[in-house]
Structures are given as C-alpha cells and as structure tokens.
LOPABA-773584 format. One record per residue (C-alpha): residue number from 1; residue in one letter; x, y, z. Coordinates in Angstrom, 1 decimal. Layout:
REM LOPABA-773584
R   k r     c1     c2     c3
R NUM A      X      Y      Z
...
//
This chain:
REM LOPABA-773584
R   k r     c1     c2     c3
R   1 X  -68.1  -27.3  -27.4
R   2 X  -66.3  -25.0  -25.4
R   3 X  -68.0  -22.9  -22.5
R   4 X  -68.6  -18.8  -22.7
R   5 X  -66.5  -18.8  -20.1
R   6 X  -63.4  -20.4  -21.2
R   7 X  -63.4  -18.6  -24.8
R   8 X  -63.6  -15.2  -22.8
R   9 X  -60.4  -16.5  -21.5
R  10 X  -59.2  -18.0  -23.9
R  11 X  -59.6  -14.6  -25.5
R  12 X  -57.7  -12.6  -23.1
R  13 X  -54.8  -14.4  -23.1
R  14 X  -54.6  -13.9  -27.0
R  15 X  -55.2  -10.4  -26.5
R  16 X  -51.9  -10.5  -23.6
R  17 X  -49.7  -12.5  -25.9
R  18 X  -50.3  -10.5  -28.8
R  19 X  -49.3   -7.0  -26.6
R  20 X  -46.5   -8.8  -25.9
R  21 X  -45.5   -9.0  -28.8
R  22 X  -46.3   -5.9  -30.2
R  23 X  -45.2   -3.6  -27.4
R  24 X  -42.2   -6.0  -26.5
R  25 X  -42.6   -6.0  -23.1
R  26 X  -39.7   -8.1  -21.8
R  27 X  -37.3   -6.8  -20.5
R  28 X  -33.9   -6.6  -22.3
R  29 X  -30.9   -7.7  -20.4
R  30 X  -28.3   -5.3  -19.0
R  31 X  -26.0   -5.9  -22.0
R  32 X  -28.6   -4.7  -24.5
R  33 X  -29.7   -1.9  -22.4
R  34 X  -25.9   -0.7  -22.9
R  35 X  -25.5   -1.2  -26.6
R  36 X  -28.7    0.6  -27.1
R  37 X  -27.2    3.4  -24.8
R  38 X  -24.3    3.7  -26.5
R  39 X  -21.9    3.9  -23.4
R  40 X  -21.1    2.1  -20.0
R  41 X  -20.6    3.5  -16.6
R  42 X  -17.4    2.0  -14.8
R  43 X  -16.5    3.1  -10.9
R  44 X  -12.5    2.7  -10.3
R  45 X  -10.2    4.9   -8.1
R  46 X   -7.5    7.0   -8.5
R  47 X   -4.0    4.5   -7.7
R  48 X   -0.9    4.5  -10.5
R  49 X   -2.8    1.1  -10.8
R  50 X   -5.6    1.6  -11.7
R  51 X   -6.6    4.8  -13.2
R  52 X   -5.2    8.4  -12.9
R  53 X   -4.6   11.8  -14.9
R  54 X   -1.5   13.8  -16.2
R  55 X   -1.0   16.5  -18.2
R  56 X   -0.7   13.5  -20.9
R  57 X   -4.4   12.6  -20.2
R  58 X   -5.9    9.8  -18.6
R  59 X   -3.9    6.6  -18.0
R  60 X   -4.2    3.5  -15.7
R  61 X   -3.9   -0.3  -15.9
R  62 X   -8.0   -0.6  -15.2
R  63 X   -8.8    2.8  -17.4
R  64 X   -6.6    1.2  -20.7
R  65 X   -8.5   -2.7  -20.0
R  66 X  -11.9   -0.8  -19.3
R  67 X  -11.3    0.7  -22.3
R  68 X  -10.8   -1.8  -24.8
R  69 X  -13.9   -3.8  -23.5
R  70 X  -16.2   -0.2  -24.5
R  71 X  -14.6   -0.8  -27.8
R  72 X  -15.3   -4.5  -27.8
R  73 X  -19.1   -3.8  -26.9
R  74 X  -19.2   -1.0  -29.6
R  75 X  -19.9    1.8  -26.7
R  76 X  -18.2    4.6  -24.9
R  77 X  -16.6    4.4  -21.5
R  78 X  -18.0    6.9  -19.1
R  79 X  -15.7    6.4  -15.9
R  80 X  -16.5    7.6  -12.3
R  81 X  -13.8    7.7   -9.8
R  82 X  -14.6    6.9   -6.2
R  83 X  -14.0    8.4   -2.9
R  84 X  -13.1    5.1   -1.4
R  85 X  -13.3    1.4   -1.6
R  86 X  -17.3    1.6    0.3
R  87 X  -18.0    4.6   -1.9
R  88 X  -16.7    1.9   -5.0
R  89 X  -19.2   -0.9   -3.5
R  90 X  -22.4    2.0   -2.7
R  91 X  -21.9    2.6   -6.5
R  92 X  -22.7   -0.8   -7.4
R  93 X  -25.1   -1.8   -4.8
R  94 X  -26.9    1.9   -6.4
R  95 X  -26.2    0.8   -9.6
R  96 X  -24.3    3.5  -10.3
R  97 X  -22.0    1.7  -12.7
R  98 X  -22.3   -1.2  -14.4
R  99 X  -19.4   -2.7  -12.9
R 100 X  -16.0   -1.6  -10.7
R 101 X  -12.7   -2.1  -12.4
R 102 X  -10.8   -0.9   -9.0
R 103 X   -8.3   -3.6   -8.8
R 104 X  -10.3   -5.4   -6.5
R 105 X   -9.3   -9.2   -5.2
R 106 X  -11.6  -11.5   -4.9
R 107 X  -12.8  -12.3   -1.0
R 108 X  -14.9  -14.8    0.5
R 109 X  -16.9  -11.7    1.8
R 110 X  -17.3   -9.9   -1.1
R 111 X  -18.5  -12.8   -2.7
R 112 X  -21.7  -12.5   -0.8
R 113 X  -22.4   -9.3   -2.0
R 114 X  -21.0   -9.3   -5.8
R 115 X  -20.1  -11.3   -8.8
R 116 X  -16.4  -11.1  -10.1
R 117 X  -15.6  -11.9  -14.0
R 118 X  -12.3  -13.9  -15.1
R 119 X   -9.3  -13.0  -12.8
R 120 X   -6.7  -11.4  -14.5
R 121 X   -4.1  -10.3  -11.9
R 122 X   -2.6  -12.3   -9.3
R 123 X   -1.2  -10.4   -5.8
R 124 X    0.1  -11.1   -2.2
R 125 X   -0.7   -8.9    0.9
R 126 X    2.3   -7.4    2.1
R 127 X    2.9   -5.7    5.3
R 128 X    5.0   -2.4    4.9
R 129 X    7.7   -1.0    7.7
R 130 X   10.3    1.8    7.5
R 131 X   13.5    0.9    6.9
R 132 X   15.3    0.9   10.0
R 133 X   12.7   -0.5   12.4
R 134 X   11.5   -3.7   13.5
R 135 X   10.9   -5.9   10.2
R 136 X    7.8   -7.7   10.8
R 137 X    8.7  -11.5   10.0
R 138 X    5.8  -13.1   11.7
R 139 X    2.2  -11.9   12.5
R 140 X    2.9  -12.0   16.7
R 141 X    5.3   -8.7   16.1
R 142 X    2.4   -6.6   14.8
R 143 X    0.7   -6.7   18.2
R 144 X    0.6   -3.8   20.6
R 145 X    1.9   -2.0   17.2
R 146 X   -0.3    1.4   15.0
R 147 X   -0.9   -0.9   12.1
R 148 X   -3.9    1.1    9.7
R 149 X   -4.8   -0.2    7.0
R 150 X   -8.1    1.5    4.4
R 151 X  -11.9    0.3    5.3
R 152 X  -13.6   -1.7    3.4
R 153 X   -9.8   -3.2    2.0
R 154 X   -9.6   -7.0    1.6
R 155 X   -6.6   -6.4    3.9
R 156 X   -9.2   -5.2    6.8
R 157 X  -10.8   -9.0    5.7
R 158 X   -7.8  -10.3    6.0
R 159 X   -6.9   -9.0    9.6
R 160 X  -10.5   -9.8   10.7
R 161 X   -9.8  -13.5    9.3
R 162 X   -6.5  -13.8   11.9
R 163 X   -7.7  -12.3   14.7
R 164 X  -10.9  -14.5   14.9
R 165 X   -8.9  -18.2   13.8
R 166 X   -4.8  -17.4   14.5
R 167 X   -4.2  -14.4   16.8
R 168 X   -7.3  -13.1   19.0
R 169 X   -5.1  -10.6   20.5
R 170 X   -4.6   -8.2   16.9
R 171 X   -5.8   -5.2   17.2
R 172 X   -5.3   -2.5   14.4
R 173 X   -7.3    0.9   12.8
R 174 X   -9.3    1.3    9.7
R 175 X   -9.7    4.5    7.3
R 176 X  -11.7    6.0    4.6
R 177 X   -9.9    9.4    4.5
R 178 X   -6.5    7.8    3.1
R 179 X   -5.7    6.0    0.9
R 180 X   -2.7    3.7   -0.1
R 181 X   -0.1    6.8   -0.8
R 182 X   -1.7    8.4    2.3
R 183 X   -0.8    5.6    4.7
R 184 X    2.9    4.7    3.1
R 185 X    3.7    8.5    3.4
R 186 X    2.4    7.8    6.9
R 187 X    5.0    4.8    7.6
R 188 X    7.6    6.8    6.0
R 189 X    7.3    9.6    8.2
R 190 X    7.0    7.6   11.7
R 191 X    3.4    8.5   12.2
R 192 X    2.1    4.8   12.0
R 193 X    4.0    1.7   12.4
R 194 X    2.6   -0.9    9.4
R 195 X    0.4   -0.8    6.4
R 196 X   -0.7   -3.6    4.6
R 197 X   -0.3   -3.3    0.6
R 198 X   -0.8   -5.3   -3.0
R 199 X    1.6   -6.7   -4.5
R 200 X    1.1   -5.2   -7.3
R 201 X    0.8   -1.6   -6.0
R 202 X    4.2   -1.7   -3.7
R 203 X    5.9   -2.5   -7.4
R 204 X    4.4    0.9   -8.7
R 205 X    4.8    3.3   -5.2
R 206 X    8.7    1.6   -3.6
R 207 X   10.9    3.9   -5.9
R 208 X    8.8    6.9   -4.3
R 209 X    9.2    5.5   -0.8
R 210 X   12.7    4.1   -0.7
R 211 X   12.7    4.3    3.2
R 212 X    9.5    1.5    2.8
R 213 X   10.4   -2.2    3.2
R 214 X    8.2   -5.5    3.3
R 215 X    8.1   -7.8    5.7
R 216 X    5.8  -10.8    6.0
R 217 X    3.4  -11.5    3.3
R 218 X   -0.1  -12.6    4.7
R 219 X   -2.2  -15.6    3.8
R 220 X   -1.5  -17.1   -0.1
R 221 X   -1.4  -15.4   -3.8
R 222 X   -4.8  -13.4   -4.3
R 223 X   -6.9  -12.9   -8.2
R 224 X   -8.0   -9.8   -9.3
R 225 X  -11.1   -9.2  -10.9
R 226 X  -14.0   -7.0  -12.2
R 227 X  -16.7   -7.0   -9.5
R 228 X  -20.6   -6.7  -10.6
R 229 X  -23.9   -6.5   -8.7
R 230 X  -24.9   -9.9   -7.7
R 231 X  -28.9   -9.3   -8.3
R 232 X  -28.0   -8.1  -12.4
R 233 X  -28.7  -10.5  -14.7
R 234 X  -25.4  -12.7  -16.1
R 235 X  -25.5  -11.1  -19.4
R 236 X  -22.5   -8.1  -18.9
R 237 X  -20.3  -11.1  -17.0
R 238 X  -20.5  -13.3  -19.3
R 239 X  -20.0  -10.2  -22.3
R 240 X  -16.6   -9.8  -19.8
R 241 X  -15.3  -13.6  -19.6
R 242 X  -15.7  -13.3  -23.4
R 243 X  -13.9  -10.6  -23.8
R 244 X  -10.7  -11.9  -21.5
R 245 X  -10.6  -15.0  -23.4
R 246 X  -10.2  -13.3  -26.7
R 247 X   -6.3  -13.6  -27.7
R 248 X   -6.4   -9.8  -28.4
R 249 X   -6.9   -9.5  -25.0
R 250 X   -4.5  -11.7  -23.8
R 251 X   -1.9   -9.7  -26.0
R 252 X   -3.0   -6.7  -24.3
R 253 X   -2.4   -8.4  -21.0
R 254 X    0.8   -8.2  -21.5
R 255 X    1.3   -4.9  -23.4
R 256 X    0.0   -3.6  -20.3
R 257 X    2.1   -5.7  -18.0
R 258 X    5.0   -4.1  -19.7
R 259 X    3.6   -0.9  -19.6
R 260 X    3.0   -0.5  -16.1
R 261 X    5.5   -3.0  -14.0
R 262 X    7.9   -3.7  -17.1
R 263 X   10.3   -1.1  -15.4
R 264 X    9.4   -1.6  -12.0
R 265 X   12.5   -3.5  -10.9
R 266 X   14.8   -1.6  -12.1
R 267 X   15.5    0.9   -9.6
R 268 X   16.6   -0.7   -6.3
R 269 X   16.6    0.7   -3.0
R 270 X   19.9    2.5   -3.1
R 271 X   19.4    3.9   -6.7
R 272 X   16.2    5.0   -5.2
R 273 X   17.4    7.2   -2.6
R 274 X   20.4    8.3   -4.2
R 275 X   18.1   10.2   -6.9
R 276 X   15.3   11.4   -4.5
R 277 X   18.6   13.1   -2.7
R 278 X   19.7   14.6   -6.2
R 279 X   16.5   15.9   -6.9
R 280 X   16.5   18.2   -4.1
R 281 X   20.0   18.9   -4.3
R 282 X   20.8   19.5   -8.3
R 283 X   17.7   19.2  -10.5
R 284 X   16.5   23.2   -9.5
R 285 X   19.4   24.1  -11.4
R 286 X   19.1   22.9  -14.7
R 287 X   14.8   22.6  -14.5
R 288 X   14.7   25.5  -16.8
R 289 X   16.7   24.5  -19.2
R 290 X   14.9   21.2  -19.4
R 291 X   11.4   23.1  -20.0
R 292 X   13.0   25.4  -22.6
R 293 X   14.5   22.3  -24.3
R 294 X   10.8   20.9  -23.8
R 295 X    8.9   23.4  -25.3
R 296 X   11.1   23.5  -28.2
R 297 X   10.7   19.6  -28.4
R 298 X    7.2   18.4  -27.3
R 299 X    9.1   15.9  -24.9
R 300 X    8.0   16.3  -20.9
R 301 X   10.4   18.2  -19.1
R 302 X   10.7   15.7  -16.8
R 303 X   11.4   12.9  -19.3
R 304 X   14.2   15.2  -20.5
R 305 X   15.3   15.4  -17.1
R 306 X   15.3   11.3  -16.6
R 307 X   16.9   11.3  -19.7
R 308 X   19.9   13.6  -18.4
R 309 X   20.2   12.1  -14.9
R 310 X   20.4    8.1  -16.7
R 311 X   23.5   10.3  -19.0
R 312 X   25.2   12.4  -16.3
R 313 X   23.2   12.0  -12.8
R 314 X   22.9   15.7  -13.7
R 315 X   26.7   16.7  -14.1
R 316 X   27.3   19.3  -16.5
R 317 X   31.3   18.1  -16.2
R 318 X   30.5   14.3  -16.6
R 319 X   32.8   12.6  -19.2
R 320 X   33.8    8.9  -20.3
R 321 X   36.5    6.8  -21.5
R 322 X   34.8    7.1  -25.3
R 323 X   34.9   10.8  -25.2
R 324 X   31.2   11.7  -24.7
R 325 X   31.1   14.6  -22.6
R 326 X   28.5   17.0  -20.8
R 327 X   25.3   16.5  -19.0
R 328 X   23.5   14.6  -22.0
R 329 X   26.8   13.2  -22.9
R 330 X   27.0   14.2  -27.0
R 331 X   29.5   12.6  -28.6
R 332 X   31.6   15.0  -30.5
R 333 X   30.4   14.4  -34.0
R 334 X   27.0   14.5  -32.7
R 335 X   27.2   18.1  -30.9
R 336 X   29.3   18.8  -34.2
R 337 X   25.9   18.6  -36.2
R 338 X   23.8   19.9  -33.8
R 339 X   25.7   23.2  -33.7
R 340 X   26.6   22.6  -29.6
R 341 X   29.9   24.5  -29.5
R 342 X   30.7   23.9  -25.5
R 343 X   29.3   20.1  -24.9
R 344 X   30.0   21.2  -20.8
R 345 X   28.0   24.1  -21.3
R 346 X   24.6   22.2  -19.0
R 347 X   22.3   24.7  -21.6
R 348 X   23.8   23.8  -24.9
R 349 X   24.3   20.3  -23.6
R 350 X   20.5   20.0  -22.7
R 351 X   19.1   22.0  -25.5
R 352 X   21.3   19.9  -27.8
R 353 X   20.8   16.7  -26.4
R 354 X   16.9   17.4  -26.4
R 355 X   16.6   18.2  -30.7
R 356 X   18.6   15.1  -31.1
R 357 X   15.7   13.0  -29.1
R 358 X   13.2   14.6  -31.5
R 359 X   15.1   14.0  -34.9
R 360 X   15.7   10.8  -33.7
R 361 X   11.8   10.3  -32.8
R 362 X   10.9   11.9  -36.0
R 363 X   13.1    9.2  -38.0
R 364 X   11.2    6.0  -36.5
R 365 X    8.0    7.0  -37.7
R 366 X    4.6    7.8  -36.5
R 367 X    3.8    4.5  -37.7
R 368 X    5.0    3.2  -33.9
R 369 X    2.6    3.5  -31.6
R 370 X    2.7    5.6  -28.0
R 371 X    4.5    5.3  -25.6
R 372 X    6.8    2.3  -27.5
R 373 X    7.6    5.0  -29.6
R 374 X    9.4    7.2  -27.2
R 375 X   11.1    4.4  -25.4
R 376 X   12.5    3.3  -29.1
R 377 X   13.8    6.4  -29.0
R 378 X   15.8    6.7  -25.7
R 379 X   17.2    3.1  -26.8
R 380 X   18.4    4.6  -30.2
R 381 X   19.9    7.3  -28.5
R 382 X   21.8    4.9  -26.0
R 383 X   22.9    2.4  -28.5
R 384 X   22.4    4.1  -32.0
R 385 X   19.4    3.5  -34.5
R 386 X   21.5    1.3  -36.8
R 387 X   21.6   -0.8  -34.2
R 388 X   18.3   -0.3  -32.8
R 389 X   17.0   -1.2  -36.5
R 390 X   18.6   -4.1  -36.2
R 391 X   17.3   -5.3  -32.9
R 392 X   13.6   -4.6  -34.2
R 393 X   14.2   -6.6  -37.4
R 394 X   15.9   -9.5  -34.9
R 395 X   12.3   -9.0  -32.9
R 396 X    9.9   -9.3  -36.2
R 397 X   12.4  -12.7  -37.2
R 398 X   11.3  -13.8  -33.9
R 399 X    7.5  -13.2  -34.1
R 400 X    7.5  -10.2  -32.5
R 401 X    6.2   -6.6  -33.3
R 402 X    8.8   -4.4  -34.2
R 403 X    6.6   -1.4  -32.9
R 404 X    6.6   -2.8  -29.5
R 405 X    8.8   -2.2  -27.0
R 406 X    8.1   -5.1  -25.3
R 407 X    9.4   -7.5  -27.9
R 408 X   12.2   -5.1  -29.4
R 409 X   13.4   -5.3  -25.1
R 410 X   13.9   -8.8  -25.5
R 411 X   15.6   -8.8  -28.9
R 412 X   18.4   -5.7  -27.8
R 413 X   20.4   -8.6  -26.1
R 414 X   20.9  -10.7  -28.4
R 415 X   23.1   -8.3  -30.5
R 416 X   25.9   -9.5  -27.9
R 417 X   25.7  -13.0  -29.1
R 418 X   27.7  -13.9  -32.4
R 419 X   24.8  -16.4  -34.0
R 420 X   22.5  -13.1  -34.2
R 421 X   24.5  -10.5  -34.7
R 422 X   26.8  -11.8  -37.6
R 423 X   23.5  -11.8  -39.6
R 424 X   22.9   -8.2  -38.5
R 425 X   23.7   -4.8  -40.2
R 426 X   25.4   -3.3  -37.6
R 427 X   26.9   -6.0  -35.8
R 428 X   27.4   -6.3  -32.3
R 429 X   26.1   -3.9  -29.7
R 430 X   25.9   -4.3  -25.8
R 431 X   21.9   -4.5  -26.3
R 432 X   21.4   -5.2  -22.7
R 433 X   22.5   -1.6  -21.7
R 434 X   20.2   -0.3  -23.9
R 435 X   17.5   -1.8  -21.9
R 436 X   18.6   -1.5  -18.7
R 437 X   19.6    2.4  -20.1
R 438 X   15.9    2.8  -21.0
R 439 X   13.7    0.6  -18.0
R 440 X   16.0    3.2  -15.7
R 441 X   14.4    6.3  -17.6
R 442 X   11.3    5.0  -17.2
R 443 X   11.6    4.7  -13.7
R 444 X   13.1    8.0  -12.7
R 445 X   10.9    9.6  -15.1
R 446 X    7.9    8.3  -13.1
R 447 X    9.4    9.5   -9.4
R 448 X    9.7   12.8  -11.2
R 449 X    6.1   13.2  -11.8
R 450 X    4.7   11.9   -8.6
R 451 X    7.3   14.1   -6.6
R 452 X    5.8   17.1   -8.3
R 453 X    2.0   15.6   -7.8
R 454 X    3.2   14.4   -4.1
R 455 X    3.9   18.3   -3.0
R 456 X    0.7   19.3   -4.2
R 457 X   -0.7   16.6   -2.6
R 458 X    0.9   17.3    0.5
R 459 X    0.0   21.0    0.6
R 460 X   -3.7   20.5   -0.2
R 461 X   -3.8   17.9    3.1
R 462 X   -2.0   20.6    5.2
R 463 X   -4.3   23.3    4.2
R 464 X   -7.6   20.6    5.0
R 465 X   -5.8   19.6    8.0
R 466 X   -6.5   15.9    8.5
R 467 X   -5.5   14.9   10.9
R 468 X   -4.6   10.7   11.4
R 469 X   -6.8   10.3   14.8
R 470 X   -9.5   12.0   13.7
R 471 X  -10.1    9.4   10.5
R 472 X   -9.5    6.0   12.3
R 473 X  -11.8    3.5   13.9
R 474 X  -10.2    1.2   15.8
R 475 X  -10.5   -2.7   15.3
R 476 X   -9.8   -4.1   19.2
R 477 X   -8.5   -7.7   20.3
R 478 X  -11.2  -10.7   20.8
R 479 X  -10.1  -10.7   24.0
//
C-alpha cells in the first residue's frame, strides 16, 4: 500500500498538472505571441536601401521584404527607424523589435551577440575617394590619411580586423552623428579623405556623387541578413528561413532587384555630372511648367522633368533627323492631336508632352501594377504602344509577366531580331533604346528627388551646426 505521505504528493502533483492545463501556463513562443498580437515590430534605418519616405509614401528594399513577411505571418508591420546602427542593436538587445531588417552583413562579431536568418544579399566593402586624388589601390595608402567610417558598421570590424593581423599602423575615426550620405557628402567636399561603403549602397548614392570613385575593395564578398536576439527562442527565424525559401519570395527577390539597382548602371560618371550641371543651370526655367503639367496629370514633377531631359536635355529648340521637335520632342501628328500649335513653345511642349504620358498610362490599364506601370509607359512613349504590345506579348510567349517591367525589359530587344519580330504586329523596333530610354529616366528621376531632399538636408545640418570633430572618436595605430 502506498504511504500518507507519498499520496499527499502524489496529489499535489495532479493538482500542478491539471493547472497546467487548465490555465496553460507555458509559455507560447515569440511567433505565437505575434500572431495573437496581430502585428510585428521591425527596427531598420533610413538609406535608399533600406527604407525611406516620399511624397509617394514609404518605400525601401528592407520596408517592401519586411513587408511581405507581415503578410506572410497574417499580421501588420509596425516599423521603427533607428538613430544609428548601436541604436539598431540597443533595439534588439531591449527587445524593442522583433528583429532588424537594416541591411546588416553578417560579422564574426555580431554573431556573438545575434542570430541572422537566410542571407539574401551579397556585397563588398569598398573604400570611397574623390575623383582627382590619390586612388587608394592597396590598404598601406590609407595610412596617415582622415578615413571615418559609421560606429558600430561592419566596416569599423573590418578596419579593426586589419589593423590587429595585416597593418598595426591604421588608424582611422568612427561616428554615430552621420551616416552614409553624411560621410560621402563629406569626401565630396574635401573635408575627409576615405569612407568605406556597401556595395550595394554606392550602386544607389554614385549618380548623386559623381565626383566619388572606388578604390580597393576590402576583404571577400559579404551576406546580408535579418539579425534577431540571440537569447529569443528559434521560432520567428525559423518563420523567416521559411518564408525566403518560398518561390514567391524568390520572385520577389528579383522584382525588387529590378526595382532598386535594375537602373543603377545606367548613368555613368560623365552622364552623371553633365546633368547635376544642367540642373543648376536650366531646370529653374522650365520647373513650373513641369508642376503645372503635373498637377494636371498626377505624374511627379520631377518624373516629367527626367522625362524631358532623356527627350531634349531640357532644350526647348531640340530637333532630329525624324522631325520630332521641342523639349518633349512631339512628333507632328502627335502635337496635331493634342492641340500643341508651337511644338518649340517649352510650355505647350511640356504641357503637351505631359497629357500624352497620361492617355498613354490610362490605355495600359490599371490592371498593371505600380511602378511597372509607369515605366511601360515612358517605353510606349519612346518606341510606340503597338510596339510595346508586342514586346509584352513576346515576354508572356517567353514565361514572363507582361505586367512586369522586369520581363517586358528583356523582351523590348528582341524586336531588332528578324526570328521574333516577323511573328510580331508591329514589326521591328529598336527595343533596346526603349530600355536604355527608360533605365535613364529612372535614374535622373531619382537624382532629382534626392537633390531636392539633399538641400533640405543640408540646411537643417547648417542650422544644427555639426560639426565633423566634434562627432568622431578616433581609432589609433597598435603601435
């Protein structure tokens, strides 16, 4: 028989497993504690990488993934945008956020503190100079040189890495008042010698620093990842590696590849400061017209404006050898139906050129999705939407989606070639044009907007005054 003792026990421990049950007392895991919330908290910083605001809305590489996986989980993103790189790690250590989607690499350091989902992203570390100056080809010319690069930064890991196994002499100076922009602006002015920057980011920022060059690239390719608090429980990480190895996401990969570094290289160095010289010199002349034309449209100004610097490089007198004339270079049939009786008049041109972008937009269909849509459109008006129509029925042929840009881009082309465009409508078209026409608008349409953010930028540092001595800590030599 058993004792008193053990069935007084034996009794409580019924009593414990039964409150377990009923109260259900274990804990969940962090991924139910978010479903049940209905919305997750991810800490990223402002960078045309990552995540950033326009009169458009909210954008960003990291915002649009970030994004998707809320809808994936069935929750909504709440976003908070950090100070700085250590304000993006306090965040997590707080748990203030369920995870950073920063564009952060992976580093042996931050390893030790945090645990990084699927890589998506590969980059190099590139050191920045102005044009001009000494081009840094191996790591003994940035001694005795004012090389800053952000705290916290895997590049500051990186430095930290040479100077203790390669070059004990390096020294250089860390911030966490400025950021990227801050310290290329900085190069590009004089003030500091060498930056070090992603990859991936000096893609997005060299058309608005055409001065900026690269010289060596430090250590070997680096993965970008989501980082997490290493103490959490697995369950969001492993929610995340499910969610990158869904082919939806691997098809959004790329839509956002295309999106944001799609048009990257088509503006070289010298087309690059050719139009930064032509902004200051010509746009302030014909800037009201393009708002009018915009308000009248619904297009951004300053797209209208890409639009007529790709036609004209904003010459009111501009003509070619097919007899398109004028600063958005109407063909005269075209201006005939749009009612433009002086095609070199820059107003009527602009205004004119602007209404047929919308009845052009209009025609595709809001069917196509944002921004492909608009891109479609700047094709059709280079090339003409019979042949554009042909070009995205050439893209479905081939598996792709005619409502993407990214697979109507690689189907324009092929209208040169006789075995695809016999089979056409249309017939041939020089499709490659139309591409290179629209990657171009693309391109000076983003150095429009960030000149017009930069001299905001500019003036709200000059009225805080911050000064590049007073933010630095310097890193000195081993020896």
């Amino acid at each position: 028989m058993l004792s008193k003792a053990f069935k007084i026990l034996l009794g409580f421990a019924t009593m414990a497993v039964c409150l377990t049950a009923v109260t259900g007392s274990v804990r969940p895991t962090e991924l139910e504690e978010i479903r049940m919330s209905g919305s997750i908290t991810v800490v990223t910083r402002n960078s045309p990488t990552t995540y950033f605001e326009d009169r458009s809305g909210i954008a960003g590489y990291e915002y649009e993934l970030a994004n998707d996986f809320a809808d994936f989980l069935g929750v909504d993103l709440k976003i908070e945008v950090a100070d700085s790189l250590n304000d993006i790690f306090r965040q997590l250590k707080s748990n203030n956020a369920s995870f950073a989607a920063a564009g952060l690499t992976i580093t042996e350091e931050r390893q030790r503190w945090f645990r990084f989902a699927t890589p998506y992203q590969k980059v190099n570390e590139l050191v920045v100079y102005r044009r001009g100056t000494q081009k840094p080809r191996k790591l003994e010319d940035l001694l005795g040189k004012m090389l800053v690069v952000t705290s916290g930064s895997s590049h500051s890991e990186t430095l930290k890495n040479i100077q203790e196994n390669t070059l004990p002499e390096l020294s250089w100076s860390e911030t966490d008042e400025l950021d990227t922009t801050d310290l290329l602006h900085r190069v590009e002015t004089g003030e500091i010698t060498f930056t070090i920057i992603d990859s991936n980011e000096f893609a997005a920022l060299q058309a608005y620093f055409p001065r900026l060059g690269t010289g060596i690239v430090l250590g070997e390719d680096r993965q970008i990842s989501w980082a997490f608090e290493h103490n959490r429980d697995p369950s969001l990480v492993n929610a995340v590696n499910e969610f990158f190895a869904l082919q939806t996401t691997r098809q959004k990969l790329a839509q956002l590849g295309e999106r944001y570094y799609g048009h990257l290289a088509e503006l070289d160095y010298v087309g690059a400061k050719r139009f930064s010289r032509q902004i200051g010199r010509k746009l302030d002349r014909y800037k009201k017209h393009f708002q009018q034309a915009s308000e009248a449209t619904g297009f951004d100004w300053r797209l209208l404006a890409a639009v007529g610097y790709q036609e004209s490089h904003w010459n009111p007198l501009a003509t070619s050898f097919t007899g398109v004339r004028g600063l958005m270079m109407l063909t005269r049939d075209t201006a005939k139906d749009l009612g433009v009786t002086d095609r070199l008049d820059p107003e009527q041109s602009i205004e004119g050129g602007s209404r047929y972008l919308a009845i052009l937009k209009k025609r595709l269909g809001d069917q196509i999705p944002e921004p492909d849509r608009t891109w479609l459109t700047m094709a059709s008006y280079n090339i003409g939407y019979g042949h554009l129509q042909d070009a995205r029925r050439l893209a479905y042929e081939m598996g792709g989606n005619p409502n993407l840009w990214k697979d109507v881009k690689e189907a324009l082309p092929l209208l040169s070639q006789k075995k695809y465009h016999r089979n056409t409508r249309y017939g041939y078209a020089r499709g490659r044009e139309a591409v290179d026409y629209v990657q171009n608008i693309r391109r000076y349409y983003d150095v429009l907007v960030w000149n017009e953010e930069q001299q905001t930028r500019i003036a709200q540092q000059q009225e805080e005054k911050l000064h590049l001595s007073s933010s630095l800590t310097i890193i000195p030599p081993l020896l």
